[in-house]
Phi, psi and omega in degrees: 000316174308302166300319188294303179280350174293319192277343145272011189280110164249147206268357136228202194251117185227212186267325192245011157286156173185108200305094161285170160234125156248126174247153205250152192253349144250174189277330207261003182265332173320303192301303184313302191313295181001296193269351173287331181299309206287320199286335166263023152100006163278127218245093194332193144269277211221142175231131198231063180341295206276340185282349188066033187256134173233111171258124178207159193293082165261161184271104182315335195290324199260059191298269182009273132005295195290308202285316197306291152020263169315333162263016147281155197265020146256030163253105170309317182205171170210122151205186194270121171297104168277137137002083196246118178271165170284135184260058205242174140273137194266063146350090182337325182254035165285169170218122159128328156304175211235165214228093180319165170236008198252148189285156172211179185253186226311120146266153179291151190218178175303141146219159143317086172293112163292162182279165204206148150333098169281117179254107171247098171338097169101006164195143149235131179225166198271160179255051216265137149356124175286323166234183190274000213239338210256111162321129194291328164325326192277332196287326168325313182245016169065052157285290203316351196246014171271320188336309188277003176269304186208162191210020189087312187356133155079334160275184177229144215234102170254154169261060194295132166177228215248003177113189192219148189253154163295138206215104188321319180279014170205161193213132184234111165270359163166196193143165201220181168214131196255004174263348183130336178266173187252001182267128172226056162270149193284132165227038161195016122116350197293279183298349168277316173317287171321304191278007130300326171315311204287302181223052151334120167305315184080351175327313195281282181260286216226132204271141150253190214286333174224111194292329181205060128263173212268115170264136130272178202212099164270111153289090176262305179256157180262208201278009165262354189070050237190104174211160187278175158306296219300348176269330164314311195299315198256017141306299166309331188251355144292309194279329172294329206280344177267355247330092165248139206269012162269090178256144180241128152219105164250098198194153174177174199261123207302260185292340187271147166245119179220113201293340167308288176299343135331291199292296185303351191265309180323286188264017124297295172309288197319331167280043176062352163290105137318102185254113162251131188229165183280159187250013174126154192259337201284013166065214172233071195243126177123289171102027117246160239209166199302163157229134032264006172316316205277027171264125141329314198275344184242164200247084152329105199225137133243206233236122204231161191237152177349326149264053188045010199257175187250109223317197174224016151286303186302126205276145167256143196128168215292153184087003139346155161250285163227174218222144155218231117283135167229350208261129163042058175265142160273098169232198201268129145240177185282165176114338195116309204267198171237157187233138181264046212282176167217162184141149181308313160351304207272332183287306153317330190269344172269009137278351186277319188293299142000294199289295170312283184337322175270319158305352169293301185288343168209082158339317185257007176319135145313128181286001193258313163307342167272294218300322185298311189286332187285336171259306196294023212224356192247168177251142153332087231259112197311154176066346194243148172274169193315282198332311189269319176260001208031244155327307193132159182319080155023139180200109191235040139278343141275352185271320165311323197254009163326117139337171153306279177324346165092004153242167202245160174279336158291330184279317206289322193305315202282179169310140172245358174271009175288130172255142188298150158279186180266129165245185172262000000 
């Protein structure tokens, strides 16, 4: 096994090279490659201990090699470190975000939104600010009304995304950078935005869905909005070695399938960590949604807009979870100031927020117990199936007020046959 990767392995990056990730099914089949890489003087790109990840530069060329490789039986995979995007719309007069090329259906850019009706299967009410003071996103999904119970305090929040920028509205309790730099403030504005949604402080303006929870700030992408798996991965394997029992990641991979980020998604939940990620931009061109939402083990949200409706962005398909707001969300941006993005991006971090708020309110919570109340907890958004919305809109003033017993006076009302969808 050893001799199979020397022989294909360089120590850099060249025209007939390619950044694999191999993973290994013991910690001593790990060890070993290591010190064989070490003793000829091959320095991986990134080695990823507790995951058994070895990333490095093979030689394409050395077909042979590459496939035995891949059929030894102390190899779990041998694939390609892929290329993991930001899920946000881009404003033309931003500068510095990264500006897709990939088709998408209408995007969004700042506008003036008018206020709408929200038509919710089983109750309608318009979606005006529960005070003059309250984003009509938060008031939508009843955060302000957790407020006087909790305000998150003691959970912890991790962010995987592009850093988090100094911001008067957000206190950063701490954070890494997985690329390789030693900073892990945002230089490209996509992760400072989110972790306002999630836990804006409001000292200054403007509050997110959980105001003093514990933030961190993982840098996994750079200033293009843009990271491989492999910085995910040990984005993730941070947040377990710290335990922080939340992750927000809004980002993902369209088309590649990846048994690494799998696996890393995998062993968060056994550690007690909740990952919630957005499911994607692609509307319903494709028919299915991004990874890693689409794991079983993470809470899939896509992205409904100021009138209840289910964004025409957000991508569909099985495994969606809850439905949250994304269209023209107002956050923290670097600089001071604020910004008006759209995306499943804007919608994950107000489940994430969510996620705190109730790990506030119950320490000893589950990560399979916030998903549960947080799905028996939502309303139903008129016209649309499981595939765009899954559950339903988020509602997490009923989710608060989940019993013991695991209903809410609001939940009891609803259908009890709902089934999760299948993911992969």
């Amino acid at each position: 096994m050893e001799r199979l990767l020397l022989s294909c392995s360089k120590s850099k990056s060249t025209g007939y090279t390619s950044r694999k990730l191999i993973g290994f099914k013991r910690d001593s089949d790990y060890k070993q490659c290591m010190e064989e890489l070490s003793k000829y003087g091959i320095r991986p790109v990134k080695s990823i201990q507790k995951s058994r990840v070895i990333c490095c530069h093979l030689d394409s060329r050395r077909t042979e090699q590459l496939k035995s490789l891949a059929q030894h039986p102390n190899i779990s995979y041998v694939e390609p470190d892929f290329k993991i995007h930001a899920h946000g719309f881009v404003p033309g007069n931003v500068i510095g975000m990264r500006k897709t090329t990939r088709k998408q259906p209408t995007p969004y850019t700042r506008k003036r939104v008018q206020t709408k009706s929200v038509n919710v299967k089983g109750r309608r009410s318009t979606s005006s600010s529960d005070s003059s003071t309250t984003p009509w996103n938060l008031s939508q999904i009843g955060a302000s009304k957790v407020w006087s119970t909790t305000r998150g305090k003691g959970a912890g929040l991790a962010i995987i995304d592009t850093g988090i920028a100094k911001h008067s509205d957000l206190r950063i309790t701490g954070g890494v950078n997985t690329m390789g730099g030693s900073s892990y403030y945002d230089d490209n504005g996509h992760g400072t935005h989110v972790a306002g949604i999630a836990a804006g402080s409001g000292y200054y303006k403007r509050p997110g869905v959980a105001p003093r929870a514990s933030l961190y700030a993982i840098k996994a992408l750079d200033a293009n909005g843009a990271g491989y798996v492999s910085d995910i991965i040990k984005g993730i394997d941070w947040c377990i070695q710290k335990s922080i029992p939340i992750i927000n990641m809004s980002l993902g991979l369209e088309g590649e399938t990846s048994s690494a980020l799998k696996e890393a998604v995998q062993r968060a939940r056994k550690n007690g960590i909740l990952i919630i990620a957005s499911a994607g931009n692609n509307g319903s061109v494709g028919g299915r949604i991004d990874q890693p939402a689409r794991y079983t083990d993470a809470i899939a949200v896509a992205a409904s807009t100021r009138g209840g409706k289910i964004a025409n962005y957000s991508s569909r398909g099985y495994g969606i979870d809850v439905t949250a707001p994304g269209s023209y969300i107002k956050s923290t941006w670097p600089g001071g100031g604020y910004q008006t993005l759209s995306g499943t991006s804007m919608a994950s971090p107000h489940v994430a927020g969510g996620a705190a708020l109730l790990k506030s309110l119950h320490p000893s919570i589950t990560p399979y117990g916030i998903a549960q109340r947080l799905r028996n907890t939502t309303k139903k958004l008129s016209s649309y199936g499981k595939r765009s919305q899954g559950y339903g809109l988020i509602q997490l003033d009923d989710a608060a007020a989940v019993a013991d017993n695991g209903a809410s006076s609001a939940a009891r009302t609803r259908s009890t046959g709902r089934r999760r969808a299948t993911k992969q």
